[in-house]
N, C-alpha and C positions, 0 to 999 in steps of 0.2 A: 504494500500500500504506500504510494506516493503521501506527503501532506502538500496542501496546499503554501503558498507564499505567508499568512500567517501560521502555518504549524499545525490547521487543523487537517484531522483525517475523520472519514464518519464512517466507524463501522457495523454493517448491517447483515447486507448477505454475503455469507460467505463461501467459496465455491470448493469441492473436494479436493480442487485439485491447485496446486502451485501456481498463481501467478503475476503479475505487475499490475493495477490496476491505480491508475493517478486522479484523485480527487480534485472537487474543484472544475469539473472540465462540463458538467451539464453529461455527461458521458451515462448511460445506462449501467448499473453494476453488474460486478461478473455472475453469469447464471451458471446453469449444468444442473448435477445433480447436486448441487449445494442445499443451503438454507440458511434461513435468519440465524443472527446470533441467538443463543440460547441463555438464560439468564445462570446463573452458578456462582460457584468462587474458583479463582485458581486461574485466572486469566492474565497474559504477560505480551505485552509489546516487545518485539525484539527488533532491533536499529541494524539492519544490516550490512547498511553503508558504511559502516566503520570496522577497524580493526585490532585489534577485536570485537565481535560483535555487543553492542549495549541492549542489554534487556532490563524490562521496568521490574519495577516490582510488582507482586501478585495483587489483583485487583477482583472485587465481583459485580456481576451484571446485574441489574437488580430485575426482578419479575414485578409484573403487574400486583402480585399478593403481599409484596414486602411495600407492608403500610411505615411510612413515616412515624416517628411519637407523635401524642397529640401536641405538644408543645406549639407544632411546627403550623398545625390550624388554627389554637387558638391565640398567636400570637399576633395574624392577620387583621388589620383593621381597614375595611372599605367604606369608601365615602359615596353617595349618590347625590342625586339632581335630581328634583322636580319635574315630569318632564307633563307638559298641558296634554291634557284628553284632547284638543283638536291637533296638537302637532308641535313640535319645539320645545326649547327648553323654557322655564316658566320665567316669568318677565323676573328680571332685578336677580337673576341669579347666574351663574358663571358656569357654561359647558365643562370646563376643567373641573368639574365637584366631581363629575363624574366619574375619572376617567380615571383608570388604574391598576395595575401590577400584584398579579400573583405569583408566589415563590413555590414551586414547585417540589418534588421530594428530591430531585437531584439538582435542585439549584436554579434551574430555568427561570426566568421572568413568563409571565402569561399574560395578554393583554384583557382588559376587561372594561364593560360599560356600563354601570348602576346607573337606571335610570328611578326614579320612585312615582308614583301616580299623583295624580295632579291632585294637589290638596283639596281643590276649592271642593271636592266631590268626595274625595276620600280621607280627608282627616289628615291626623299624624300616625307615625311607626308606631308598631310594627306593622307590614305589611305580609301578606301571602305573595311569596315568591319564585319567579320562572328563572331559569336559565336556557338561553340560546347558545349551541355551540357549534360551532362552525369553521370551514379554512375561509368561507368567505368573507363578508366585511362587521361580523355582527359586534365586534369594538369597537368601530368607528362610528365618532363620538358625534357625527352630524346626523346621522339618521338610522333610527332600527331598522333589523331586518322584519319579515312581516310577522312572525309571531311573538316574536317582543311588541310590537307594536299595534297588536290587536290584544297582547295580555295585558299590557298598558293601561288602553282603552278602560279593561272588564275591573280595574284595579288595582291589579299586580305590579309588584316590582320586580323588574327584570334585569338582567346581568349577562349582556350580550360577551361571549367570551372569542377569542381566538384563537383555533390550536396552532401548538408550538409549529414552527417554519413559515408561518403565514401571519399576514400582516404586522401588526408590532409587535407580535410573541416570541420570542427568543428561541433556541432550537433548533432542527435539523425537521423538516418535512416529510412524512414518510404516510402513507394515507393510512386508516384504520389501522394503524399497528399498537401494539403491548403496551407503548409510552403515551400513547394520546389517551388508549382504554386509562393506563393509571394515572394522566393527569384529568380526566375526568371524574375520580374515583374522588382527586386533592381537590378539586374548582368545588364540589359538593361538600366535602367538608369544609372547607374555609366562607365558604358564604353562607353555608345553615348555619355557621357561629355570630355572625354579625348579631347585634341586637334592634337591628331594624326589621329582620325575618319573623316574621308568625310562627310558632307553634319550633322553630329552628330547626325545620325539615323544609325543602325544596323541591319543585317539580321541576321538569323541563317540555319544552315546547321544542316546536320547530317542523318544517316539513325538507322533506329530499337530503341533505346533506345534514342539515339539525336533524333531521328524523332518526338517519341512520346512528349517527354520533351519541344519543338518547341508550339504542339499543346496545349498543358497544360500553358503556358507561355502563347503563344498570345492571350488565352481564358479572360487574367485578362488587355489587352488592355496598354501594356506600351506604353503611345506617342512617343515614340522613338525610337519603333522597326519600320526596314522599310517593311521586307517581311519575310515568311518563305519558307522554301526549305525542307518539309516534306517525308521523306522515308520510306516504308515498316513497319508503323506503327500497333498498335491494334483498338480496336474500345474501349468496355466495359472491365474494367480490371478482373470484374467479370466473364464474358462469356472466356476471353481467360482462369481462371483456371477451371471453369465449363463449356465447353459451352455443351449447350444442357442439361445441370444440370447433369453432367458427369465427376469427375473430370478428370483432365487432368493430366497423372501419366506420361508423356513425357516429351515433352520441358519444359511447362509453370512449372512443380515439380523441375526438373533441374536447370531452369533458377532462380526461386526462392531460390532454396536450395545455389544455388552460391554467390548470393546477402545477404542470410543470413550470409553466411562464411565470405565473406569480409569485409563485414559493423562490424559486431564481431572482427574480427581475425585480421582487414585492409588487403591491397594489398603492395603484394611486393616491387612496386616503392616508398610507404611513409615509410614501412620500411626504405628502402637504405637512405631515405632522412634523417629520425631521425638520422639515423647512421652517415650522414656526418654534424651533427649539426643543423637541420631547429627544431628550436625551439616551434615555431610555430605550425606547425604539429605535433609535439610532443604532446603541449599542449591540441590540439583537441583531443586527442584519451581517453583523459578523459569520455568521455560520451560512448565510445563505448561499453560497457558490458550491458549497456539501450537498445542496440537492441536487436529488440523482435524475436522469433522464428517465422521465417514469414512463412516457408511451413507449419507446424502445424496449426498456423492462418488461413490461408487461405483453408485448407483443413477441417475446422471444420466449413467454412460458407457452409454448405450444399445450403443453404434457402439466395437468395439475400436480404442483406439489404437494407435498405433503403439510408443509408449513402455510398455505391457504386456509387449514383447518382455524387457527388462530385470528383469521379472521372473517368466518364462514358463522355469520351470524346463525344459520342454524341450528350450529352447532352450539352455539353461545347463547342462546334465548331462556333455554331452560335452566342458566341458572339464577333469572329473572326472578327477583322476589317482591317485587313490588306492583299497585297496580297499574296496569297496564290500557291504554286505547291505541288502537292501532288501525290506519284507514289505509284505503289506497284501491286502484281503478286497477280493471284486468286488462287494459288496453293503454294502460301509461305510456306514453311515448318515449320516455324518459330511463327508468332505472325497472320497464318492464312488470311483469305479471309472477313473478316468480315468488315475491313475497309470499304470496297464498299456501303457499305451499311449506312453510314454517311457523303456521297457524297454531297445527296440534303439541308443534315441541315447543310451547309455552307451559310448560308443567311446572313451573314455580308457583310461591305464594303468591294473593293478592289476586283481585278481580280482574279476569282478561276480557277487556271489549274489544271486538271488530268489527267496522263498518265496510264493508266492500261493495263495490257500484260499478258499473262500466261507466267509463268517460277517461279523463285526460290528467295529468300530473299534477296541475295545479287546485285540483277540485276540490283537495283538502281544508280549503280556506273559504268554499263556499258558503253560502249562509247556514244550508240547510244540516251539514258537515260543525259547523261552527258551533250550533243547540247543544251537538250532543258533547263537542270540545268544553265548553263554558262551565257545563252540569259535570264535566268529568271535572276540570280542574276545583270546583269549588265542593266536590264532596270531596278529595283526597287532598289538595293544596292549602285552600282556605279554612277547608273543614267546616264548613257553615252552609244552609241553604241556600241553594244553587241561585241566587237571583244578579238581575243586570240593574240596571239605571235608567230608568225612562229615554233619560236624554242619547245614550248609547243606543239601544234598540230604535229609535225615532231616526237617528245619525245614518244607520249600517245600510241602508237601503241604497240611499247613495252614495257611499262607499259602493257598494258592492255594486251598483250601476256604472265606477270610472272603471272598475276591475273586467267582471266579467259581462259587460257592456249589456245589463239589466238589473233594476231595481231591487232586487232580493231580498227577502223578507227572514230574518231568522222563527223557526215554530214557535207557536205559542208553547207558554211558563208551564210547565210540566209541574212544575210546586208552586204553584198561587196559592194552593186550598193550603200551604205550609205558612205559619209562622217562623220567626226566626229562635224562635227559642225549639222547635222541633227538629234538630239537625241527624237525631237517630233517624226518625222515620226517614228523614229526605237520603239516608246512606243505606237504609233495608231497601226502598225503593228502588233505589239507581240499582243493586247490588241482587236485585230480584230478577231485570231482565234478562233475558237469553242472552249468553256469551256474544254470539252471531247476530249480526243486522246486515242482512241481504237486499241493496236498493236495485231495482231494475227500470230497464229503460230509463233511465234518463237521460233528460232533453224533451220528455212528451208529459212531466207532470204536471206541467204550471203554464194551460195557454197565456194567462194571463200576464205570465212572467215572461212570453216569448222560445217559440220552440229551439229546442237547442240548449236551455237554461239548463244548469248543474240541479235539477229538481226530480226527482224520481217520481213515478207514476205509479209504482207499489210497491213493497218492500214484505217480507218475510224474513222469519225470527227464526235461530238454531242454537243449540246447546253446542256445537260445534262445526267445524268445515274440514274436508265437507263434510254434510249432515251423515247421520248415521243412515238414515233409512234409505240412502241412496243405492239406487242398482245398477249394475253393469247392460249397455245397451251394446249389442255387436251387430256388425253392419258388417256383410260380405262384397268386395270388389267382384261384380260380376261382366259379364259380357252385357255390350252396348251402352257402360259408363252407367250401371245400374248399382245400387247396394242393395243387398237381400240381407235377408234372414237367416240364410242358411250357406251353406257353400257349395259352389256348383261339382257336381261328381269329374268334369274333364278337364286338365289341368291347361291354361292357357296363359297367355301373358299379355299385358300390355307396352307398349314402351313408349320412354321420351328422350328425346337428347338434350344434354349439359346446355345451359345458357348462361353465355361466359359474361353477358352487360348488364343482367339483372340484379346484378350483387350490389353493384352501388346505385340503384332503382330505390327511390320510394317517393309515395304516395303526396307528403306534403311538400306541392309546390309552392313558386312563392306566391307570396299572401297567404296562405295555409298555418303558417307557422306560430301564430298567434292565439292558443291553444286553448285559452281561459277563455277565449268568447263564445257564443255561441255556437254550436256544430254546424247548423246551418248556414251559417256564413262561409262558414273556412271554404279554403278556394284548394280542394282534394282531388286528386287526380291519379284515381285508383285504376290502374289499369289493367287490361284480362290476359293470361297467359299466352302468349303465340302459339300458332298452331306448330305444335311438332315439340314443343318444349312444357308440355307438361299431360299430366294425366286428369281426367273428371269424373267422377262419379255421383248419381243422386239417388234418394231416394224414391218412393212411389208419394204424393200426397198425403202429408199424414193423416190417418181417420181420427187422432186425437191429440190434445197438446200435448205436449212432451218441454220439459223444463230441466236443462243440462245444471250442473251444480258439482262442479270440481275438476279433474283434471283427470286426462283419458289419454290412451294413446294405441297407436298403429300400430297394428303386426302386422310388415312388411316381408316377403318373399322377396328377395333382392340378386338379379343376374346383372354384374356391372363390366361392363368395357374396363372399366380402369382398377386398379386397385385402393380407390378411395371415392367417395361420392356425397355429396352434401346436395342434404334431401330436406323440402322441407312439405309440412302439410298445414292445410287450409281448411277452415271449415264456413261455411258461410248458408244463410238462408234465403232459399229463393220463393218468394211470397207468390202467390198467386196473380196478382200484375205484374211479374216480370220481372220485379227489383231483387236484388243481389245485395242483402246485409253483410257484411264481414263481422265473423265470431271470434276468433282466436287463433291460431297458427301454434305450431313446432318446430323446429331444426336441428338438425341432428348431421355432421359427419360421421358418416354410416363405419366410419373404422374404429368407432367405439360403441362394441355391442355389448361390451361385458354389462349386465344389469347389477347395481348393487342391492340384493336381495334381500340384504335387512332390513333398509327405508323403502322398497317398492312391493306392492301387493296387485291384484288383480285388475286396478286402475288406474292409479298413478305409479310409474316407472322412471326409476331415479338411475342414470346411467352412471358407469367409474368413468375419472378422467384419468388417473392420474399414470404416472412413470412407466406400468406396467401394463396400460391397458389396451392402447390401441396395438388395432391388429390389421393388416393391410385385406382389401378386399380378395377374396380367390375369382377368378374371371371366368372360369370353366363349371361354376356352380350356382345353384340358388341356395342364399343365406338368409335366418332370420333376424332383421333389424326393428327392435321395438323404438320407435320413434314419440315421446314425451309429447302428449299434448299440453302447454301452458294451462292453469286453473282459469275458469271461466265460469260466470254465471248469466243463462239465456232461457228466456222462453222461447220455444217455437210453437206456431199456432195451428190448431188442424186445417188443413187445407197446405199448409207450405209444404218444401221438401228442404230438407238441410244436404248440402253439397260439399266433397272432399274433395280437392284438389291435392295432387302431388309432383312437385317441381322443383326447380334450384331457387334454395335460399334466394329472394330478394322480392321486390314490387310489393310487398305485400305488409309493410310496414313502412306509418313515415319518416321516423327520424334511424332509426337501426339501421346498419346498411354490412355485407356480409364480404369479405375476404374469400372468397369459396373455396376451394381446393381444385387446385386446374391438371383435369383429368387428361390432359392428353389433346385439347381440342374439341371443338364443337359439335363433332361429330358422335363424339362418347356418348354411346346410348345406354341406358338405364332399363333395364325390363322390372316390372312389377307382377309376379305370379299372380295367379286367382284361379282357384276352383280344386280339389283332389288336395294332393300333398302340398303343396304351394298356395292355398289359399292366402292371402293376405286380407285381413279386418283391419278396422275400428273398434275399440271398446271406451265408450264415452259414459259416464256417471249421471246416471237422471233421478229424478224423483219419482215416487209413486204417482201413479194416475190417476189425475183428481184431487192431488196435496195441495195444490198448489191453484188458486183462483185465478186467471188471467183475463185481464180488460179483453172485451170482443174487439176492440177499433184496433188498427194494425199502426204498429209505428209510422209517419210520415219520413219517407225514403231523406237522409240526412239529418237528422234529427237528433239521433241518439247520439251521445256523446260518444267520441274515442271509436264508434262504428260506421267508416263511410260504408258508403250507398251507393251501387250504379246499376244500371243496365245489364238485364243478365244476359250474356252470351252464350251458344254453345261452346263447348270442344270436343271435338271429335277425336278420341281416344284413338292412335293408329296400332293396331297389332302386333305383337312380338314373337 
């Protein structure tokens, strides 16, 4: 390991094998079969430019579970600011009250933003308090990010934090790893001791980046946190840049690539700040040339490792002991549908809420999303009956009108009939409904509100997701692009050839891209597979509803030209007009078939990534590839036919876009068995018939949130 010109070196991942790797350069670290450092004792620097060689003395790594003395929390004192219910800091008082430095367990500075609720409405301290955490800008001290600043609003004092390598926070950048989890672990302890905190426990807010950072944090058990308020988070940090062992040359490229610039280059608001003398922040941006080139990193882990575990929130959820709300859309543009799918490993203590809906990333902050946020923070944060402020509730409409370009109304006071001295009942209440709240269709609940609106049109309740009473629905690929019931007795195939420009295809053109408005506006440009590059099959009309509820997937019969194949499937509803809903999608490079059989059952299938599992396709035979459908929750109504498509990754989502595996050329044809021994299904998870009550009127084609809508085409399946 080189150091840099000041002497720093940062080490992280370290690779099996011997080599030179010079810090400092923005360079990606060395991969292979390495891994993170590991925490322990007994660790020595050796200098081996000299001669004789210099080695340090024995030093250890500290683990996330090696908690500091208390000393080191309650010797912290934070100052805050008044910040006004309509916006700013409150007249006659000085932004700098707020702004301030956390010491970490090894020393780091952390930057932080006490904001306190506006007196004129909320009194003096102590107050019920959020923390927002983030690499983005939530210290910077001219404006919250949004869920500081809608807890603001509700009353809360908020403590907009920054993790270490980004913006004023001192450190080394590295995303969801061991030292962010345990300075999240300190940022909880040192501000539930302030004596301006209620009750001196703490919740945290936040959606997408705070969302995820919420679940990383309460994984390492701070006594002090009281709840989280999780939004439209990921699952596997590995699946969202591979998923389906596919990288991901869209958002998750993007979103990394920006993370690497700022944590490098900083952000503009520690700029400004160096500029006007914060010292401090100055002093942190020492370490900043130590961050590593993360899109290269991450794009060179073809093969999951093993130390992804570490930060594979799935894995990390259950040991969640506190309570928990957790929201997020099966069509997120953004950080994906995969959440769903780490629902049930919430088996810690404290009440787990889920609110799941189709629509789009931002929807977490809608009104309707907002009810059940407000009633969560104030039974576990504030501890008191869940109620707003006239003036708030009267305000949010238009709010929510500059936002998602309508009016929106949050629901009426679910504890009006409560006094505030009844705070039991109002926490048996909350704590009585169903784990699960299932909203569908929305975009079609609220004409009033304007179609497309984040408003749900019905909703059903579950002890869990998916539900238990859910059943396996199999659907067989037959001849002439049919699915049956059964499988045909003569064994046949269909095929399609590779399509090598649909990888970096998707849906949201421009003007599309502005996600929070309406559905019906977006300017989508979903387009239909070409002929020769994919396969279709539908059903017959359905003679009843049928209502999908979880996560399903293809048993593929697979004869491939090449020895690798990146396959994806489509499910979509074609209504009796003609219109073509989009349901959900999977992807899958078919050279990882190993299933890992302790987290998959007879509907959701969980594939291995890692070191030992790809296997190259044989081209002389048909294989079985179970291909993961994404969790998804749909009604389809009698009279429709639900439609499988299967193709090459791409078109079929707006902002994802897929690196595919290049088979040889365009010509690589893909066969899909059907019928005899090669049968190839669907097994999708439905409800019983008749559980489930669905409005008779059919969604208006665009409408539904996160669901474009076109014109159904054929395609003619050609024969293999």
């Amino acid at each position: 390991m080189l150091a840099d010109e000041g002497g720093n070196a940062y080490f992280a991942n370290i690779p099996e094998e011997h080599l030179v790797y010079e810090t400092g350069t923005g360079a990606p670290p060395p991969t292979g079969r390495g891994g993170t450092l590991r925490a322990g004792d007994g660790y020595t620097i050796r200098d081996e430019s000299t001669d004789p060689w210099q080695v340090s003395d024995a030093f250890r790594v500290l683990a996330r579970e090696d908690h500091p003395p208390e000393s080191l929390y309650e010797g912290q004192v934070l100052q805050g600011v008044p910040w006004q219910i309509t916006g700013g800091v409150f007249p006659g008082r000085d932004i700098e009250e707020g702004v301030n430095y956390l010491v970490m367990r090894d020393g780091t500075t952390i930057s932080a933003m006490v904001r306190f609720p506006d007196p004129r409405f909320y009194g003096e301290p102590p107050y019920p308090t959020v923390i927002e955490l983030s690499g983005y800008d939530p210290a910077n001290p001219e404006g919250p990010e949004p869920g500081s600043l809608i807890a603001g609003a509700f009353g809360y004092a908020t403590v907009g934090v920054n993790l270490r390598g980004t913006g004023c926070s001192g450190g080394v950048f590295d995303v969801f790893s061991a030292a962010e989890q345990a300075d999240g672990y300190d940022i909880i302890e040192i501000v539930a001791r302030q004596p301006w905190v209620l009750h001196n426990h703490v919740g945290m807010v936040g959606l997408s980046y705070s969302g995820n950072t919420q679940l990383y944090v309460g994984s390492t058990q701070p006594p002090s946190l009281a709840a989280l308020a999780s939004m439209s988070v990921i699952e596997d940090s590995w699946q969202m840049a591979w998923p389906g062992g596919i990288y991901n040359a869209g958002f998750t490229k993007q979103w990394v690539l920006e993370r690497e610039r700022q944590s490098s280059g900083g952000q503009d608001w520690s700029h400004d700040r160096i500029a006007a003398g914060d010292t401090e922040c100055e002093a942190n941006q020492s370490l900043r040339d130590q961050s590593v080139g993360f899109e290269a990193f991450v794009r060179s882990l073809e093969l999951r490792p093993d130390d992804a575990d570490d930060r594979d929130l799935a894995k990390l959820v259950p040991s969640i002991n506190r309570p928990v709300l957790l929201t997020g859309a099966w069509q997120d543009e953004q950080t994906g549908p995969r959440f769903a799918t780490m629902i049930e490993n919430f088996t810690g203590a404290g009440k787990k809420s889920f609110l799941l809906f189709n629509g789009h990333h931002p929807d977490g902050y809608s009104a309707h999303i907002l009810s059940r946020w407000y009633e969560f923070l104030g039974v576990y944060v504030a501890k008191r009956v869940p109620r707003l402020l006239d003036v708030v509730r009267a305000a949010l409409p238009a709010e929510m009108a500059n936002n998602y370009g309508v009016p929106l109304q949050l629901d009426p006071d679910r504890f009006a009939d409560l006094d505030d001295s009844q705070y039991d009942e109002a926490l048996a209440r909350w704590e009585s409904d169903p784990a699960v709240t299932v909203d569908f269709e929305v975009g079609m609940g609220d004409v009033g509100a304007g179609l497309g609106a984040p408003v749900p049109r019905f909703s059903e309740y579950f002890d869990e997701f998916p539900p238990a009473s859910v059943e396996p629905w199999r659907l067989y690929f037959d001849a002439g692009g049919r699915l049956s019931d059964a499988p045909a007795a003569q064994e046949e195939s269909d095929l399609f050839t590779f399509d090598a420009d649909v990888g970096v295809i998707g849906y949201a053109q421009e003007g599309g891209y502005d996600f929070i408005k309406p559905a019906i506006t977006l300017n989508f440009d979903w387009q239909s597979t070409a002929d020769g590059k994919g396969l279709s099959y539908l059903t017959a009309p359905l003679a009843e509803d049928v209502v999908i509820a979880g996560s399903g997937h293809a048993d593929l019969w697979l004869l491939s030209d090449s020895e690798d194949a990146g396959l994806e499937i489509v499910l979509s509803e074609i209504t009796p007009d003609g219109d073509e809903i989009r349901i959900q999608n999977g992807v899958l490079s078919a050279g990882f078939r190993r299933v890992d059989e302790a987290r998959s059952d007879d509907l959701a299938i969980q594939i291995l990534y890692d070191l030992d599992a790809y296997e190259p396709l044989p081209t002389d035979e048909y294989v079985r590839v179970q291909l993961p459908i994404f969790p998804v929750a749909h009604p389809l109504r009698a009279g429709s036919r639900l439609r499988v498509q299967i193709n090459t990754p791409g078109g079929d989502l707006p902002l994802w876009f897929f690196e595919n595996p290049d088979p040889g050329g365009e010509d690589v044809a893909y066969r899909i068995g059907r019928g005899g021994d090669i049968a190839s299904s669907i097994v999708l998870p439905v409800l019983p018939a008749g559980s489930v009550e669905i409005p008779e009127e059919r969604p208006i084609c665009g409408a539904l949130r996160g669901q474009p809508c076109r014109e159904y085409e054929e395609l003619d399946n050609q024969p293999g």
